[in-house]
MMTF fields as JSON, N, C-alpha, C and O atoms, coordinates in Angstrom:
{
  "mmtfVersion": "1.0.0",
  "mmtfProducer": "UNKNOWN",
  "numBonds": 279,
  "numAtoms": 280,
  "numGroups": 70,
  "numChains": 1,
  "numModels": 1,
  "chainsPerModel": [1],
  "groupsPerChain": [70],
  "chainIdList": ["A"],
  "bondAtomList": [4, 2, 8, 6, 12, 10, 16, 14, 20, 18, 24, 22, 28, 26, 32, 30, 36, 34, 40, 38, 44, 42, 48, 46, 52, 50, 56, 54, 60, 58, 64, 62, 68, 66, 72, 70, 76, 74, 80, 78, 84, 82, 88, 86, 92, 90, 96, 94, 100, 98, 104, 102, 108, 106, 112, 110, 116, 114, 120, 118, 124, 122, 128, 126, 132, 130, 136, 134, 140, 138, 144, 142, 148, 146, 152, 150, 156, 154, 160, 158, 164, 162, 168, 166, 172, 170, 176, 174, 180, 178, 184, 182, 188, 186, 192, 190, 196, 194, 200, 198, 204, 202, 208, 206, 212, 210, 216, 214, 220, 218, 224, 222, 228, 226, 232, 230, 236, 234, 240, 238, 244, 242, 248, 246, 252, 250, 256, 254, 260, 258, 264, 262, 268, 266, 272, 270, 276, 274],
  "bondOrderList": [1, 1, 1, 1, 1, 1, 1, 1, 1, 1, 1, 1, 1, 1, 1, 1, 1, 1, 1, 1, 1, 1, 1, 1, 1, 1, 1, 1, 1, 1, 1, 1, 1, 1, 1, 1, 1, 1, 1, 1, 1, 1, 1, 1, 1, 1, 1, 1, 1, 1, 1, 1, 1, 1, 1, 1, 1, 1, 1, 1, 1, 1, 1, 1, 1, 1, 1, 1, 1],
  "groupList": [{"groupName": "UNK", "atomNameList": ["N", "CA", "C", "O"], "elementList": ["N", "C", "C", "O"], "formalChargeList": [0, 0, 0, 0], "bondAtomList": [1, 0, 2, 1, 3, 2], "bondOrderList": [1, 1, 2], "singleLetterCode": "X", "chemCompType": "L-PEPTIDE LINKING"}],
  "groupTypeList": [0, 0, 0, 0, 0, 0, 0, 0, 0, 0, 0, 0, 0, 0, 0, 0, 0, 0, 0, 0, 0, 0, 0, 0, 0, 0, 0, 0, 0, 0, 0, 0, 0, 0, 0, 0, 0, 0, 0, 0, 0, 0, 0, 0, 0, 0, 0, 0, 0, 0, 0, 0, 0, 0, 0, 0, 0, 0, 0, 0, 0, 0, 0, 0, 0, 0, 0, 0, 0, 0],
  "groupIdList": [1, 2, 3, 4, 5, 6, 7, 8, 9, 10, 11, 12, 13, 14, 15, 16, 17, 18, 19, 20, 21, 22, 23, 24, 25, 26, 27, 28, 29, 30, 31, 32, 33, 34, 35, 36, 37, 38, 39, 40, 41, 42, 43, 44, 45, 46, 47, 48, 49, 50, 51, 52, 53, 54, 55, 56, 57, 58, 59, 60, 61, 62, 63, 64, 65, 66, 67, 68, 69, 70],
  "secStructList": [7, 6, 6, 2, 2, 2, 2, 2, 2, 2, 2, 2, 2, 2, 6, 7, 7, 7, 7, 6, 6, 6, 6, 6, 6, 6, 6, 6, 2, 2, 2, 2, 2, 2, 2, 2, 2, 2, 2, 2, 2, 2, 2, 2, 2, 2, 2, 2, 2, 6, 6, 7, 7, 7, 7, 3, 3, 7, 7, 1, 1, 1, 7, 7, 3, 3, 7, 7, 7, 7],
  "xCoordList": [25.263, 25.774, 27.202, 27.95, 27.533, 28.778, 30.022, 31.176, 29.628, 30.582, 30.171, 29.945, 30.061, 29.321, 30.636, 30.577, 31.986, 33.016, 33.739, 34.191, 33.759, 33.977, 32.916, 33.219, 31.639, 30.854, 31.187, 31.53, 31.146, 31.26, 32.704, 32.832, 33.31, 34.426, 34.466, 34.97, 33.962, 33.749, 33.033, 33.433, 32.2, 30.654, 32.096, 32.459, 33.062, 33.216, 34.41, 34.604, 35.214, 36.663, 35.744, 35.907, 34.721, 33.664, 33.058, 32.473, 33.115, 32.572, 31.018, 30.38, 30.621, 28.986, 28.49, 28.699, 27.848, 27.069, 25.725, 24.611, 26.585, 25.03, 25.33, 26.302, 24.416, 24.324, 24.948, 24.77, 25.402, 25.076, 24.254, 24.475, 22.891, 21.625, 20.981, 20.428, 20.852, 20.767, 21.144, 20.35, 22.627, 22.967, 22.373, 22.318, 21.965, 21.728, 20.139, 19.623, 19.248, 17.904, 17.738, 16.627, 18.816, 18.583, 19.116, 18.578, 20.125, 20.082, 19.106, 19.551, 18.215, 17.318, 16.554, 16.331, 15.989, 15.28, 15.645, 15.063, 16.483, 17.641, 17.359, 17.051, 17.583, 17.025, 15.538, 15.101, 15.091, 13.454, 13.337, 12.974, 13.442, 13.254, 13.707, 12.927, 14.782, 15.344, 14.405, 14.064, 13.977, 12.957, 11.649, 11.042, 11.452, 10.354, 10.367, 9.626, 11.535, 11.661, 11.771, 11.025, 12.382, 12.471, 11.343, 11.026, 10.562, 8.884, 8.198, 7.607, 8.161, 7.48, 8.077, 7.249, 9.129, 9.814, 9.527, 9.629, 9.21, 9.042, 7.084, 6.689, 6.256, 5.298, 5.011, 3.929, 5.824, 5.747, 5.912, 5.255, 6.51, 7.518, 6.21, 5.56, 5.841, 4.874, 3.361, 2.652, 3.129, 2.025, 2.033, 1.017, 3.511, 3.613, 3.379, 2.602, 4.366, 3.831, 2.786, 2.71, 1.939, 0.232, -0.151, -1.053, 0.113, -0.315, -1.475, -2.444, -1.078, -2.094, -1.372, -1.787, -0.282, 0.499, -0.03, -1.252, 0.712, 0.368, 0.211, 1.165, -1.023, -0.472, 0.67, 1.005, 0.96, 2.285, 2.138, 1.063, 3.417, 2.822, 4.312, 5.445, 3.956, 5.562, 5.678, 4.735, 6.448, 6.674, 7.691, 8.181, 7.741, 8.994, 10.245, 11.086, 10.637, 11.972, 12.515, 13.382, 11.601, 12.865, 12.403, 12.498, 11.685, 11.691, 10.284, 9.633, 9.703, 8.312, 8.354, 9.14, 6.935, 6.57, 5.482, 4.955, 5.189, 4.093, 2.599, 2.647, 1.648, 0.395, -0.255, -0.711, -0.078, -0.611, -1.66, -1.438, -2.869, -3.81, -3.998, -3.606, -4.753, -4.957, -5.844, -5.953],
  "yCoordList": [37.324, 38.235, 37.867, 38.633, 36.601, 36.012, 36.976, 37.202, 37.291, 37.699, 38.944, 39.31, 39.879, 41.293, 42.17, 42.875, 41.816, 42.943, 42.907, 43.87, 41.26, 41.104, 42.113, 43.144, 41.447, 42.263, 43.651, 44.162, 44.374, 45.857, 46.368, 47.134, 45.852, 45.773, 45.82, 46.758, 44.861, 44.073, 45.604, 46.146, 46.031, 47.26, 48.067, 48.091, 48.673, 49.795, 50.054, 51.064, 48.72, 48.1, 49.256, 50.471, 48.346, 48.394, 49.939, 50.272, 50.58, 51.673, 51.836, 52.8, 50.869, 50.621, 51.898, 51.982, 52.753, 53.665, 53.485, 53.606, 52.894, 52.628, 53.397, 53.429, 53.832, 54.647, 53.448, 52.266, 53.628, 52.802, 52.999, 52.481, 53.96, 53.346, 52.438, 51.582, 52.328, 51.667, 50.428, 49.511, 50.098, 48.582, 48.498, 47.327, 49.207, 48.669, 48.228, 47.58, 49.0, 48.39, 47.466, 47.412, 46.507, 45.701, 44.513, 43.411, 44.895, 43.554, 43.722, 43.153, 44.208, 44.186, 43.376, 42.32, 43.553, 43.007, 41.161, 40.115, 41.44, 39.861, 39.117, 37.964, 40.204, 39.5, 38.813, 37.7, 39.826, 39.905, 38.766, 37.964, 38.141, 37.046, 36.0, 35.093, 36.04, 34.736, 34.352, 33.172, 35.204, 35.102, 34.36, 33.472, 34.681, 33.783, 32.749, 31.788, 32.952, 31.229, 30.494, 29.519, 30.508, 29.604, 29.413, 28.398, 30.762, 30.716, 29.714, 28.804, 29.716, 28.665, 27.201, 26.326, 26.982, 25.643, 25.277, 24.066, 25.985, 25.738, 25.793, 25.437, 26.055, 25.887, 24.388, 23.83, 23.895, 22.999, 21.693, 20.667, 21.789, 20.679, 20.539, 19.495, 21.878, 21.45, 20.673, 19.962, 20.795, 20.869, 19.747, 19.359, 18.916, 17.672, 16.536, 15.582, 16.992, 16.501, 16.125, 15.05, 16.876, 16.674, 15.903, 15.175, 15.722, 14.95, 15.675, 15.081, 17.199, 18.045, 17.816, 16.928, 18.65, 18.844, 19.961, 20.05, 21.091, 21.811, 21.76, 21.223, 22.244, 21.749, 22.791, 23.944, 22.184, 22.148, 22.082, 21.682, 22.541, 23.123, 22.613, 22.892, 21.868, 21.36, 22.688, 23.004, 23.122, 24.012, 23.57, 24.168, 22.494, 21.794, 22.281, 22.1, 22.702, 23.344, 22.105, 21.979, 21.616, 20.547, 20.579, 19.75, 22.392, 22.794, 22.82, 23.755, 22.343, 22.011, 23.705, 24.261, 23.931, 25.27, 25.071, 23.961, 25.936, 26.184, 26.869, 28.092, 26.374, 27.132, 27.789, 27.237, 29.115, 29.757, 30.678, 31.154, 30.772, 31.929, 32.62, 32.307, 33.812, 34.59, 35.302, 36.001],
  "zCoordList": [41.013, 42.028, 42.413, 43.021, 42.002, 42.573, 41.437, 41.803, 40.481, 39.421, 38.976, 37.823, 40.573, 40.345, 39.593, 38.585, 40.574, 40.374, 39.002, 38.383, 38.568, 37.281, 36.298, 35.699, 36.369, 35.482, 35.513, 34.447, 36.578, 36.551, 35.618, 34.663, 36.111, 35.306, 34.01, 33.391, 33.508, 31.819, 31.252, 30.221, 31.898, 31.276, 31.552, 30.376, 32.199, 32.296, 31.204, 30.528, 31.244, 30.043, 29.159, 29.045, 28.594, 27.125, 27.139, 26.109, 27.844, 27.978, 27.98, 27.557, 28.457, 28.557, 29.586, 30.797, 28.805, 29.577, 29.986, 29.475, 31.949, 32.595, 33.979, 34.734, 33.974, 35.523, 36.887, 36.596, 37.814, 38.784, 39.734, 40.828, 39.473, 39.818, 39.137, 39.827, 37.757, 36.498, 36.891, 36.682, 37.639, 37.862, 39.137, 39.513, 39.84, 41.542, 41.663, 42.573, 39.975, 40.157, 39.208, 38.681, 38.759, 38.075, 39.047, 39.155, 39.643, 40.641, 41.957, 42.954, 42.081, 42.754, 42.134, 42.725, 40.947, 40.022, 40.037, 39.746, 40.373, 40.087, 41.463, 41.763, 42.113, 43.863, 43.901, 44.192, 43.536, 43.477, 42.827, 43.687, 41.673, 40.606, 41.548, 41.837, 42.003, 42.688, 43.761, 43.854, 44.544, 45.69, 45.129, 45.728, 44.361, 43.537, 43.22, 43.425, 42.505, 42.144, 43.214, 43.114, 44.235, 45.412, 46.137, 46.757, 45.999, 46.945, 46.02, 46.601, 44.314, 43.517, 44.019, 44.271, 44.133, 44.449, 45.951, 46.149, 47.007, 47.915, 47.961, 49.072, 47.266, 47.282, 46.386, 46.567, 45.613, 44.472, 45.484, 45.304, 46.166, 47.006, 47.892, 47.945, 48.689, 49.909, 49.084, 49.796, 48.191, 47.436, 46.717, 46.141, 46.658, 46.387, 47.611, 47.611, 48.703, 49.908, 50.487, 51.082, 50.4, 50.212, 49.293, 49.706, 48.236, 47.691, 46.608, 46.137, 46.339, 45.932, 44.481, 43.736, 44.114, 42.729, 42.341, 42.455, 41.792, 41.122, 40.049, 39.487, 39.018, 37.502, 36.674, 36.945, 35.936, 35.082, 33.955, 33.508, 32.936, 31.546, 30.837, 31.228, 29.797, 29.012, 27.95, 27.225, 27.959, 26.688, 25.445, 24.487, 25.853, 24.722, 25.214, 24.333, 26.006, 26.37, 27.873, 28.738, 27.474, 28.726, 30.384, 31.289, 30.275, 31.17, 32.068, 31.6, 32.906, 33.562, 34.704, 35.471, 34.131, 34.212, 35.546, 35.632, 36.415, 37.36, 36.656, 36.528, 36.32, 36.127, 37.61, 38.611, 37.266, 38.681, 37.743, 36.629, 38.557, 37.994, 39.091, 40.214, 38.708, 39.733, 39.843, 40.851]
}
């Protein structure tokens, strides 16, 4: 979001045909994702605190994953 006016810019140079409803529900989308991730990290943290842990999933990517079911 920090490098919105650039981006818009860059799509319009290029002639990228996108609506700007097209861009306004994709950074929603972008909002939305971010909100998550921080609600997972802030549930991960409290859930460590306790002394509970959530389990977790290596995918070979470096990257430690949340197992949530539902």
């Amino acid at each position: 979001m920090e490098h919105r006016a650039q981006l818009l810019e860059a799509l319009d140079r290029d002639g990228a045909p996108l609506h700007p409803r097209d861009i306004h529900l994709l950074e929603n989308e972008i909002r939305r994702a971010h909100q998550y991730m921080e609600q997972a990290e802030r549930l991960r943290a409290a859930s460590q605190s306790r002394g509970d842990g959530l389990p977790e999933y290596d995918d070979g990517s470096g990257s430690r994953h949340l197992v949530i079911c539902y």
